[in-house]
C-alpha positions, 0 to 999 in steps of 0.5 A: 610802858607794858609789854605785850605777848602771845603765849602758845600752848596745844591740848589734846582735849577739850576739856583742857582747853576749857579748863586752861581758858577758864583760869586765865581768863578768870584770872585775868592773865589773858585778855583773848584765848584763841583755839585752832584745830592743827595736826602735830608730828612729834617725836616723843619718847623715841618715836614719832608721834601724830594727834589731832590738836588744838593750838591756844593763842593767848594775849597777855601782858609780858609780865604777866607770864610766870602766872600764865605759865603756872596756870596752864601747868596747873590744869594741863594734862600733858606730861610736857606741855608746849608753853611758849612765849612769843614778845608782841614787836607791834600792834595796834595801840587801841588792842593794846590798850583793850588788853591793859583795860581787861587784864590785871 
């Protein structure tokens, strides 16, 4: 049986986010991207950092992430880009299935 996970990634730009939802769906590494309006606090680089962001929410097949990430480190244009995989525990069987059935 396949696994299933939702990778999250945050960009900056729309234009980033275009270009990492483009190559995964054109790919079919991801069967949903899902982008939401967040804003970060960070530290970086020895100070703390604020952005207005948009945080992906992808839905892919866990063997599938070494692609996925990549894919998204191809296009991105952050120096150290928040790529995380998070292991889908349960979901609906019919939305599994459609995963299967769009991706590769």
């Amino acid at each position: 049986m396949t696994a299933f996970s939702i990778i999250l990634t945050t960009a900056s730009s729309e234009a980033t986010v275009e270009a990492i939802t483009a190559r995964l769906l054109g790919e079919k590494l991801a069967a949903c991207v899902q982008v939401l309006p967040i804003s970060s606090a960070y530290l970086w680089q020895g100070t703390i950092a604020r952005e207005n962001e948009k945080l992906l929410l992808i839905k892919a097949k866990t063997p599938d992430w070494p692609d996925i990430e990549t894919a998204i480190r191809a296009v991105h244009d952050y120096q150290t880009p928040e790529i995380l995989r998070i292991d889908m525990a349960d979901a609906s069987q019919a939305y599994l299935e459609w995963i299967t059935a769009v991706t590769r």
